[in-house]
N, C-alpha and C positions, 0 to 999 in steps of 0.2 A: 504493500500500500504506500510506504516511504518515497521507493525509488518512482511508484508512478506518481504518486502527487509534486515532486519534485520533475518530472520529466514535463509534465501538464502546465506548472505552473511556468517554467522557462520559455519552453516554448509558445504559450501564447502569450505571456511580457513581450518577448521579443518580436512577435509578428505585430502586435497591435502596435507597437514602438513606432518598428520602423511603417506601418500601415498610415498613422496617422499626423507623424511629425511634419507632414507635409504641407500643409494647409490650413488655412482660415486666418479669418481676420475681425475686427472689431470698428461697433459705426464710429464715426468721427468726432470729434471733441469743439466743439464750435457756441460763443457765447453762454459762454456756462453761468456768467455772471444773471443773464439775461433770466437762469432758471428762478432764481428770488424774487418773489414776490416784495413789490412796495420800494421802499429805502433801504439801501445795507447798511446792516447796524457795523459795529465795532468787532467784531467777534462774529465768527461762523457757528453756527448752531449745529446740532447733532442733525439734527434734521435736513437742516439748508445742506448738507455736506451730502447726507445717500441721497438726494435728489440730483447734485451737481454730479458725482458716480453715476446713477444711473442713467442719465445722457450721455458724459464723455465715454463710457462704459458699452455703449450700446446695449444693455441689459433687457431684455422683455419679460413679460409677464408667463408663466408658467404654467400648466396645463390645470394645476389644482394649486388654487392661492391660500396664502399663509393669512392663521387666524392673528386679526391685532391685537399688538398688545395693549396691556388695559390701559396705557396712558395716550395711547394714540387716537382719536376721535374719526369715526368712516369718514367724515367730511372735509378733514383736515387736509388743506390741500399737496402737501407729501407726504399724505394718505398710502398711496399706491405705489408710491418709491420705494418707502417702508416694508408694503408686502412684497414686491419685488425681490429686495435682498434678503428679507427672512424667507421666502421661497427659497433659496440659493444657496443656504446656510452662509452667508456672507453675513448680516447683520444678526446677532444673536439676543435674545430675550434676556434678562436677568432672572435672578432666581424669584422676584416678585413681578416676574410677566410684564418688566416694563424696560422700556428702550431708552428714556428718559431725555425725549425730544427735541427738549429745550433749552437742553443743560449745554455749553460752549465744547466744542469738540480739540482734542487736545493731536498733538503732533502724532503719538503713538496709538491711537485711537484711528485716525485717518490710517495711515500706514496699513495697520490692521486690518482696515478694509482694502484696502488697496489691492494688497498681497491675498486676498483669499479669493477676491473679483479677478486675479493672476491665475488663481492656482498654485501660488508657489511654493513649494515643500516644506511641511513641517520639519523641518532639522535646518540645524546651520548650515550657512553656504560652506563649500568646500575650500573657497577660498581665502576666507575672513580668517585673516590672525585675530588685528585689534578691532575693535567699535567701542563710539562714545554713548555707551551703554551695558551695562553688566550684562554676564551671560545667564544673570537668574533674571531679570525681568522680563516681566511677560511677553515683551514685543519683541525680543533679540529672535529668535529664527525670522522673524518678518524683518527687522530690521536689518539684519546679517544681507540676505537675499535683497533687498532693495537696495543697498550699498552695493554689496559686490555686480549687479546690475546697471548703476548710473542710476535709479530712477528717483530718486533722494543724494540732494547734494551736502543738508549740514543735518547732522544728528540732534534733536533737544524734543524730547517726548514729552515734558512737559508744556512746551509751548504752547499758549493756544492761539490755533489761528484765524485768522480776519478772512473776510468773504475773498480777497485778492489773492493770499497764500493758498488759497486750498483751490481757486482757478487755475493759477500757476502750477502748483504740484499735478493737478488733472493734468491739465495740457501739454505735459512733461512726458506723463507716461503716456497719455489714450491721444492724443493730440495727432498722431502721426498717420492713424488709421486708413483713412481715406486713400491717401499717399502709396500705402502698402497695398491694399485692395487693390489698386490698379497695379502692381508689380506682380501679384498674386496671383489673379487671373488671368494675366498674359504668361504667365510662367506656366499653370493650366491649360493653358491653351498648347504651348511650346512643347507639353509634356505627351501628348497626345500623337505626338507625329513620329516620337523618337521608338527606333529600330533594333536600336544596340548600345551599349554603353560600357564604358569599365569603371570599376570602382574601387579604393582602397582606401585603408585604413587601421584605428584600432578601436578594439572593446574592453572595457574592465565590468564586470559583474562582481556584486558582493552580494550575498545571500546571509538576511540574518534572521538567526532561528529566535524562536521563542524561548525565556525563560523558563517554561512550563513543559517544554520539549524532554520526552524521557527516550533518548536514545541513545545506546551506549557510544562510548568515545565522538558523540556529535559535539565539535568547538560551537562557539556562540557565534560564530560566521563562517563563510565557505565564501573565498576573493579566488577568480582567474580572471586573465587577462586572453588576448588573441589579437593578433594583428591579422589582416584577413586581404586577397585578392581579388577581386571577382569579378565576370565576364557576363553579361548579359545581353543576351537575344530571345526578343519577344516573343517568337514563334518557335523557337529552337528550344530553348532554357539556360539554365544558368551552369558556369562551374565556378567552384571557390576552391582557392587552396588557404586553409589557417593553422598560425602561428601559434598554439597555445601554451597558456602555462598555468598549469593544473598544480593545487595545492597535494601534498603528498604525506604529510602529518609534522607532529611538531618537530621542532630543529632538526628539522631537513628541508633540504634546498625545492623549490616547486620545479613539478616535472616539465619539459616541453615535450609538444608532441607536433608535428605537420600532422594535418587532417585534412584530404581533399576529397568533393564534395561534389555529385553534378546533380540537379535538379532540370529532368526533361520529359518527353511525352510516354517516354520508357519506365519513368518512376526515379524516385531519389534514391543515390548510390551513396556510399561513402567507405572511403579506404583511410584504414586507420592502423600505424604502424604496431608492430608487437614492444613493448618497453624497453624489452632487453636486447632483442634478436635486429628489433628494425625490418622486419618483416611486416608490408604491407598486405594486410586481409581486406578485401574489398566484401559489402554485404547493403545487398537492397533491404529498405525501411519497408514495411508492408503498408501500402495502399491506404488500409481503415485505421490506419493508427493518428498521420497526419492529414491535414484536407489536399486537393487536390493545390501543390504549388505552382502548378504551371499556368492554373486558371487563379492563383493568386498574383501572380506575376503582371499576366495582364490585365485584371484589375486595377491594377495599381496607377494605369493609365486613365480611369473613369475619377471624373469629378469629386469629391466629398459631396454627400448630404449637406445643405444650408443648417440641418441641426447641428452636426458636426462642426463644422466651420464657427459655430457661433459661441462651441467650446472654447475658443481660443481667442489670443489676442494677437499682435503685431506690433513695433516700434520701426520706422526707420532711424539708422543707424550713422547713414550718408553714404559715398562712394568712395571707393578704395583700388588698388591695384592691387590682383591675386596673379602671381605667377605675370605673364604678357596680356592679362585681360582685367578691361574695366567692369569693375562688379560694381552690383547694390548690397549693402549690408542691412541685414534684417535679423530684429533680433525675437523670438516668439515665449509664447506662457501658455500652458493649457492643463488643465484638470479632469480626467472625466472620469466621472465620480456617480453617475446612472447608468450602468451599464446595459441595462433594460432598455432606456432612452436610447443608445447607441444602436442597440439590435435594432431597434423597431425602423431606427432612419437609415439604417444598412440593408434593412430588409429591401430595401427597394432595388436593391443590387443584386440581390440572391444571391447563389450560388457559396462558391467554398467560403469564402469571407464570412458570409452568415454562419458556415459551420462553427469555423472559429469563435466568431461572437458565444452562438450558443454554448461552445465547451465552457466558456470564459464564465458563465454564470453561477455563481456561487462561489467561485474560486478567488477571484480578484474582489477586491474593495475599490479601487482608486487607484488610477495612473497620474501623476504629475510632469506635465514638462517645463523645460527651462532651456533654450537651446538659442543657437544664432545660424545665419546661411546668408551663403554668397549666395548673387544671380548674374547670374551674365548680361550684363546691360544693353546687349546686342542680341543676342542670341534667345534671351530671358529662361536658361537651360542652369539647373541650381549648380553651383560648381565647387562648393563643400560646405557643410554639413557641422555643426557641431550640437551634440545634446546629453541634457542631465537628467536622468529622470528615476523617480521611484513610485516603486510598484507595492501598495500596500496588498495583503491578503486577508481573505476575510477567517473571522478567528474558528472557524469550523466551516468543514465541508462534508454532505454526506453524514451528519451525524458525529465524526471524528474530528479531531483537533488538527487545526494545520500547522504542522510543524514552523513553518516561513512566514514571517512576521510582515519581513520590506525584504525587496529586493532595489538595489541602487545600480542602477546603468546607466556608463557614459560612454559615448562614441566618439570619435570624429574619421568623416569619412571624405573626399575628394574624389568626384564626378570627372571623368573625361571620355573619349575618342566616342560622342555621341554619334550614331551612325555613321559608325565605319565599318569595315567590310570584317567579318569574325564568324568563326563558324565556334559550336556546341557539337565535339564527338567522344561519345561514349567510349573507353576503355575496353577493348576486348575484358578484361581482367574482369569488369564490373558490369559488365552486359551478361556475362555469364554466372555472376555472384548469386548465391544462395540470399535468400530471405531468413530477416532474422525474426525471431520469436520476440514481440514485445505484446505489455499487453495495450488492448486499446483504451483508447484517449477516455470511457465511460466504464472501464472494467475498474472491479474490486478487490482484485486477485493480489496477490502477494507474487503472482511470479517474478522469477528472476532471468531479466533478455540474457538471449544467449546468442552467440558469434557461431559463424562457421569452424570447422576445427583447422588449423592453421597447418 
């Protein structure tokens, strides 16, 4: 049951990952001032502030609206703002069911929304030594993450700010919107026509178990790395060759291993050498265990759902020189945190995608992203890649505990020789390969996968 809930959960982290860091965007940030009603007092209000968010925010209203709370009046006209981000779990109730509307909204209180209308990960940013703010106060992982971001330039949570500070800080982060939308979509469009592509890169995964986890010699985390190659043709399939480096137990060195990989109309192969020997066993994945990737592949060229896209946000960045090419820099956030919701706007795509989705139920809690991309300003063909993200799980699946609390994965990946001439051929070696026994993706078995005999 271990090894498969651990197999289920990696790999649909990793396909929704890279499925979805693709796209979307947020409405535009424009007179936010304009959202207060009458004269602006001295101080921004609790109130006036989720009203000015849910404009620059592009935020809408949800399928089943949040009850108000008791100090909020139906009529009151950021009435609907209010339910809006209590909808969202962005603005949250107090323990006496009140939001307390009118009371002046403070530096770290904005933030706080800010970062959760982001999605941005509950833990410290990776890159934050200092901030002017303790690591126990409540707002430091938001704090940490808007800092190592740009999207906050001076630290003081107790500040409170005036109608002008808190247009400014919007306009800061959601301000860019529009801007992006139009790179967005043309990059959508661009993406539609491409044949073939290469790509490279690296992955780090950490996998951290639960405290509650009763499994003998399992450490409190499981970290590899991979650097990885890979060859894409749309109607052909894929080949990867990766670099890994697999944990091996304490005070010893992690192992590496090449592991190549093809993914075609043939089925997924993969050759994977012996530890000791460096003997390559090549062995077909069976059929029902993953969804079809060939017909995930091309997918990947159809549009996102507008619910999708609405998961997410956009900053631009400006323009910059990558290698000989002028790019756009774009920097994204995204959360998706309904997975239900996700099925239902994927549904319209069918096919293997949906499979996926469907496995994904019950398993995952929450994805977060945090990541930035080059575009080719000519070409508008993305030309690398970079992202952070973690994958919460939900604390029981099936009845049983899940072992894997978060999973934290970063990439960075660099796009080139779009449509150029490449072919996908199967390995005598691994066109002949045996199928290996795994179990499937909805079994409850304890089996253990087994390899062909070497």
């Amino acid at each position: 049951m271990f090894i498969n809930k651990m197999r289920r959960v990696t790999v649909l982290a990793v396909l929704l990952l890279f499925t979805l860091c693709s796209a979307a965007y947020a409405a535009t940030s424009t007179d936010l001032l304009d959202v207060l009603p009458g004269e602006q007092g001295d101080v921004l209000t609790r109130s006036e502030f989720c009203a000015m968010l849910v404009k620059s925010a592009g935020l809408q209203p949800t399928d089943k609206a949040a009850q108000l709370p008791g100090d909020v009046k139906a009529d009151a006209w950021y009435a609907d703002d209010i339910q809006i981000l209590i909808s969202a779990n962005i603005l949250r109730n107090s323990a006496d069911n009140t939001v307390k509307p009118d009371r002046p909204i403070t530096q770290a209180e904005a933030v706080a929304l800010i970062a959760r209308t982001l999605g941005l990960p509950q833990i410290p940013a990776p890159e934050i030594d200092q901030l002017a703010v303790s690591n126990n106060h409540w707002a430091f992982n938001d704090y940490s993450w808007m800092v190592s971001e740009d999207l906050i330039n001076q630290v003081d949570p107790q500040k409170v700010l005036t109608p002008q500070d808190g247009a400014d800080l919007l306009t800061h982060v959601f301000g860019t919107a529009e801007q992006c939308k139009e790179i967005i979509d043309k990059m959508e469009a661009a993406n539609k026509d491409i044949t073939s592509m290469r790509m490279t890169g690296e992955m780090d995964m950490q996998m951290n178990m639960r405290e509650t986890t009763e499994i003998a010699d399992m450490p409190p985390s499981i970290s590899a790395k991979a650097s990885m190659e890979t060859e894409l043709v749309m109607d052909k399939g894929l080949h990867m060759i990766a670099e890994t480096s697999l944990p091996t137990g304490e005070d010893q060195a992690p192992q590496s291993l090449t592991i190549e990989q093809y993914m075609t109309n043939d089925g997924m192969f993969m050759g994977i050498p012996d530890p000791e020997t460096k003997k390559v066993t090549w062995a077909k994945i069976p059929s029902d265990v993953l969804p079809n990737m060939m017909e995930l592949i091309k997918q990947q060229a159809n549009p996102l759902p507008d619910e999708i896209k609405n998961m997410f946000h956009y900053r631009y960045l400006g323009e910059e020189k990558l290698a000989d090419r002028n790019a756009y820099k774009l920097a994204y956030y995204g959360e998706i945190k309904d997975l239900t919701k996700m099925m239902a706007a994927f549904g319209q795509l069918g096919g293997q995608l949906q499979q996926v989705l469907e496995q994904s139920q019950g398993i995952l809690e929450s994805i977060t992203y945090v990541g930035t991309m080059y575009v080719d300003k000519e070409t508008y063909l993305p030309l690398s890649t970079s992202n952070y993200s973690v994958v919460t799980c939900a604390n029981e699946f099936q009845n049983q505990p899940m072992p894997i609390e978060t999973m934290r994965i970063g990439y960075d990946f660099t796009f080139s020789d779009y449509n150029a001439s490449m072919d996908i051929v199967l390995p005598k070696e691994a066109l002949n390969a045996e199928e290996i026994s795994l179990p499937a993706p909805n079994a409850d078995s304890e089996t253990v996968p087994t390899t062909p005999e070497q």
